[in-house]
N, C-alpha and C positions, 0 to 999 in steps of 0.2 A: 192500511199502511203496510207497503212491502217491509221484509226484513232487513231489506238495504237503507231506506229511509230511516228505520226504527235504532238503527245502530249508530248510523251518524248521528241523528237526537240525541242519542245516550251518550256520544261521545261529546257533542257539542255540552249537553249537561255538565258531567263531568267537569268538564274547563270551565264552566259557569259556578257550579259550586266552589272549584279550589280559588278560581280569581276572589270569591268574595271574599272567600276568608283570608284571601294574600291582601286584600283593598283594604279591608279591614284593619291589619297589621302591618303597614309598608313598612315598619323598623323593623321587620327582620333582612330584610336585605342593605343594613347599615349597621355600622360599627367596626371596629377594630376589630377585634378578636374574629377569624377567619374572614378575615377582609377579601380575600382574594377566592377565597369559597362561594361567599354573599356575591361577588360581581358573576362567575360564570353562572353559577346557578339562578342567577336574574336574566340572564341572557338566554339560557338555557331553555330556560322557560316561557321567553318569549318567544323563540325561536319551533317550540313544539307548539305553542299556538298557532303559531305561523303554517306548522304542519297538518293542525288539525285543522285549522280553516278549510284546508287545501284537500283533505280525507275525506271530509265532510259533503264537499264542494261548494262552498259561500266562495270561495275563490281559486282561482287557478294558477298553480307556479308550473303548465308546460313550457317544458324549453329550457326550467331551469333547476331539473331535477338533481342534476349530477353537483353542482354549483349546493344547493341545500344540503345533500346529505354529506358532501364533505365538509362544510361547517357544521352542521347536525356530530359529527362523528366528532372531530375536533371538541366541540363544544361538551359533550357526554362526559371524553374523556377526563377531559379537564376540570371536571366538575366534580367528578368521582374522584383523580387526587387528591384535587384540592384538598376536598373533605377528609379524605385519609393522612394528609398532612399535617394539616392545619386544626381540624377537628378529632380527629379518629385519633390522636397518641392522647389525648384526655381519658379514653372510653376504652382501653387496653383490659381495664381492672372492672369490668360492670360486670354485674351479679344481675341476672334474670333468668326466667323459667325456659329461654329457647334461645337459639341466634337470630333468629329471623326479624326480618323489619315489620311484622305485626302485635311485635310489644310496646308495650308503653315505653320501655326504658330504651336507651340508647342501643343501637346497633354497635358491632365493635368493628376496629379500623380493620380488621381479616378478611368481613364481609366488604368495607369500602374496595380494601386492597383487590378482594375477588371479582367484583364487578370492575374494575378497573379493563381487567385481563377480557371479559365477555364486550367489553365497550371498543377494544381494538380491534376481534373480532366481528365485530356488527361493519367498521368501518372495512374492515377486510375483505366479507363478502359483499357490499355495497360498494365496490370500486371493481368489482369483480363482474357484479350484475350488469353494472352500466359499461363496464368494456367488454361484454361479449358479444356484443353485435360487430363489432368492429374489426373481430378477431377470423382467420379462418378457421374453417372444422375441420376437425378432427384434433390433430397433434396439439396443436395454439392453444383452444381451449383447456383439451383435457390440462394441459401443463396451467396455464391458470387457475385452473378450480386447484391443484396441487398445490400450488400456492396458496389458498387459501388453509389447505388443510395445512401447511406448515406451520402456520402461525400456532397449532396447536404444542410446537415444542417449548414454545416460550410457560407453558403452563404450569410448571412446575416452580416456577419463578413466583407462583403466585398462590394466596392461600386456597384453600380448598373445605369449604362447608356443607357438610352433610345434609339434604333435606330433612330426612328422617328422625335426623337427630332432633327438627321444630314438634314433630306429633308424639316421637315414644317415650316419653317424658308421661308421669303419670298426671301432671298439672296439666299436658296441652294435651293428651290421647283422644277426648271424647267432649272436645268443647270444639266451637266456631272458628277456631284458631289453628284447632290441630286439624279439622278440615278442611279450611284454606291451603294448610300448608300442605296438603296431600294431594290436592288438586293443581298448588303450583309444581310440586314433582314431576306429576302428570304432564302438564304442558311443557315443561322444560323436555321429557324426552320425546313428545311431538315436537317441539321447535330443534332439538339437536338433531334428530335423527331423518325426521322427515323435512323440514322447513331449512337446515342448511345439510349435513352430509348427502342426503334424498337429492335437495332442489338441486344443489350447482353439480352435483354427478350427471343427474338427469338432464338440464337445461347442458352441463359443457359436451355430452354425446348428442343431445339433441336426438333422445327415447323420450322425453316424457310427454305427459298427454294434453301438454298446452300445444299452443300452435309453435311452430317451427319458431327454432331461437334467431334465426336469421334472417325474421321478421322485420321492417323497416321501424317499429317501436317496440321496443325490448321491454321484457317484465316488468322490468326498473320504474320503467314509466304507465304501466297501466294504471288505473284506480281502484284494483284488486289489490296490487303490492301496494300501493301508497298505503291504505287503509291497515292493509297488516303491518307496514314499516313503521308506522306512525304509531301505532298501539305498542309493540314490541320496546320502542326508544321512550315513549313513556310511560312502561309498564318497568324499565330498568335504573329510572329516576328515581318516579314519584312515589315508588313505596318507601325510601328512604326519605322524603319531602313530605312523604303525609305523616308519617311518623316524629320528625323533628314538628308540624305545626302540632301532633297532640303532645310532646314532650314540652313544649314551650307555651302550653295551656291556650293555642289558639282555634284549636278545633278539639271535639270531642274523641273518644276511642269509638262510640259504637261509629260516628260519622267516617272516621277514619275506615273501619273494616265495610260500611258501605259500600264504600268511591273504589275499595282495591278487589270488593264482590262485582261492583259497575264495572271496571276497565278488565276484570277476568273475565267477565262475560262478552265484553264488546272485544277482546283479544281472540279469545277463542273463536268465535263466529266468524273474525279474519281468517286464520289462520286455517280454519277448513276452508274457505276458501280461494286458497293459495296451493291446496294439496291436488288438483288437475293438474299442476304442473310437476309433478314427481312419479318418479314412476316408479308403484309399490315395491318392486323386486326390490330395489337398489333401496329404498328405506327399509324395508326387512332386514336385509343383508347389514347396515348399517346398525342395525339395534343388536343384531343374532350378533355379530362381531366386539360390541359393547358388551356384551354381556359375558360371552366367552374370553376376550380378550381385554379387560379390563383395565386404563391409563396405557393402553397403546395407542391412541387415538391418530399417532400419524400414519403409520401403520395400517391401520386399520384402513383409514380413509384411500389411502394408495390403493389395498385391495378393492374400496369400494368402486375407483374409478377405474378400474380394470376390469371390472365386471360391464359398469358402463359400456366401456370401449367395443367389451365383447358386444354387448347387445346390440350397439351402432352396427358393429361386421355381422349380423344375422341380419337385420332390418333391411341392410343394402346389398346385402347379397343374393 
C-alpha cells in the first residue's frame, strides 16, 4: 500500500468514525439554543465530506473547484461566529488546565473569535490561488499575493492565543496533551511560514520548484492541494467539534485525542507535500523575519514579496 493510498484510508477513517458518532447522536444539530450554530455546522460538515470524498478520490469535483472552496470558506466562517456568538459568550468564565480545544472543558469564545480571523484568511489565499492563473506575471500577481498579506491588518481586531501557553502549564508540560499541543505549534509555523507566506510569494514570482504557475491547471486544482486543503479546513473545525461531542458525553476523551493524533498525521504528510511548491529562500526569509520582527506581519510579508521579485529578475536575467 503506497503512502498516498494509506492516507486517504486514514482520512476516509476518520469521517467514518466521527459520522458514527454524529449517527448516533443527530439531536445535536437540533434545538434552540445556538440554533443557527447547529445549522452551519451541519452543513459544514457535510460539505467537508464532500471534500474529503473528493481528496480521497471516491469522487471528483473537477471543474468545480473554485465554486467549493468559496462556500467551503463562507461556510467555515460562519460557523466559527456562530459559535462565538451564540455559544462562546456562555464559556467567557471557564476555568481549565490550558485554552486549547484538547480539554475536556469548553473552549472560550477568544479561541472561537481567533479562528474566526484564520478562517477569512484560508478564504483569502484560496481566491488567490485560483485567480493566478488568470493573472499576468509579474506586477498582477506579486500585487495579489499583497493582497493577501493585507488581510493580515485586520489581526488585531481579533484575539490572540498563545500555543505555549497549552504545554507550560505544569498540568499539561509532560502528558499526551502538552505534546499534542507542541506539535500543533509546530505545524502552525510550517503552515504560516512555508504553506502561505513561502507558497503565494513563491507561486506569485513564479521561483518555486513546482511547475510554472502559468500552467493551464493551477495548484488550486491538483490532488496534492486538495488533499492538503481538505485537511487544513478540517483540521480548523473539528478540533472544536470533537471536543464539544466529548463535552456533551457523545464520544470519549481518549477517542477524541485519537482522531486529532489521525488528522495531525494525515495533515502533516499533506502539507510536506505541498512544500515543492515554495521556494526555501522565501520560507526562511519568512520565519527569520517572524522572529525578528515580531506582529509586523504586513510588513513583513511586503519584504518577503520583494525578495521574490528579486529572485524572478536573477532567474530571467
Amino acid at each position: 500500500m503506497t503512502a498516498a493510498i494509506f492516507v486517504s484510508a486514514s482520512l476516509l477513517a476518520f469521517f467514518a468514525i466521527l459520522l458514527l458518532h454524529v449517527a448516533r447522536n443527530p439531536q445535536m444539530f437540533f434545538g434552540r439554543y445556538g440554533r443557527y450554530h447547529r445549522i452551519c455546522g451541519g452543513a459544514l460538515l457535510a460539505w467537508l465530506c464532500v471534500g474529503a470524498a473528493d481528496a480521497a478520490g471516491v469522487c471528483s469535483l473537477a471543474g468545480n473547484y473554485l465554486a467549493y472552496d468559496l462556500i467551503l470558506g463562507a461556510l467555515g466562517t460562519l460557523t466559527t461566529l456562530t459559535a462565538a456568538f451564540e455559544i462562546g459568550k456562555n464559556h467567557k468564565r471557564v476555568k481549565q488546565n490550558a485554552s486549547g480545544t484538547l480539554e475536556e472543558a469548553a473552549t472560550t469564545q477568544s479561541e472561537m473569535l481567533e479562528h474566526a480571523f484564520y478562517q477569512l484568511l484560508n478564504l483569502a489565499q484560496i481566491i488567490f490561488l485560483h485567480a493566478l492563473p488568470l493573472l499576468p506575471e509579474g506586477a498582477p500577481r506579486l500585487a495579489a499575493a499583497m493582497a493577501v498579506v493585507a488581510v493580515w491588518t485586520a489581526r488585531p481586531l481579533f484575539p490572540v492565543n498563545s500555543f505555549s501557553a497549552n504545554y507550560a502549564t505544569k498540568s499539561t508540560a509532560y502528558t499526551l496533551i502538552g505534546a499534542l499541543y507542541r506539535l500543533k505549534k509546530y505545524q502552525y509555523l510550517l503552515y504560516k511560514h512555508l504553506l502561505l507566506h513561502g507558497l503565494n510569494a513563491s507561486l506569485a514570482a513564479d521561483v518555486s520548484l513546482f511547475a510554472s504557475s502559468t500552467s493551464p491547471t493551477s495548484l488550486a486544482a491538483t490532488p496534492v492541494w486538495r488533499l492538503y486543503w481538505t485537511c487544513l479546513n478540517i483540521a480548523y473545525v473539528h478540533e472544536f467539534f470533537l471536543q464539544t461531542l466529548v463535552k456533551r458525553g457523545y464520544m470519549r476523551q481518549p477517542m477524541m485525542l485519537g482522531l486529532n493524533q489521525l488528522l495531525m498525521a494525515v495533515s502533516t504528510y499533506a502539507a510536506l507535500r505541498v512544500l515543492p511548491s515554495v521556494h526555501p529562500l522565501l520560507a526562511a526569509l519568512s520565519l527569520a523575519l517572524n522572529l525578528a520582527r515580531r506582529g509586523r506581519e504586513v510588513s513583513n510579508g511586503a519584504v518577503v514579496l520583494g525578495a521574490a521579485a528579486a529572485l524572478r529578475s536573477l532567474n530571467t536575467s
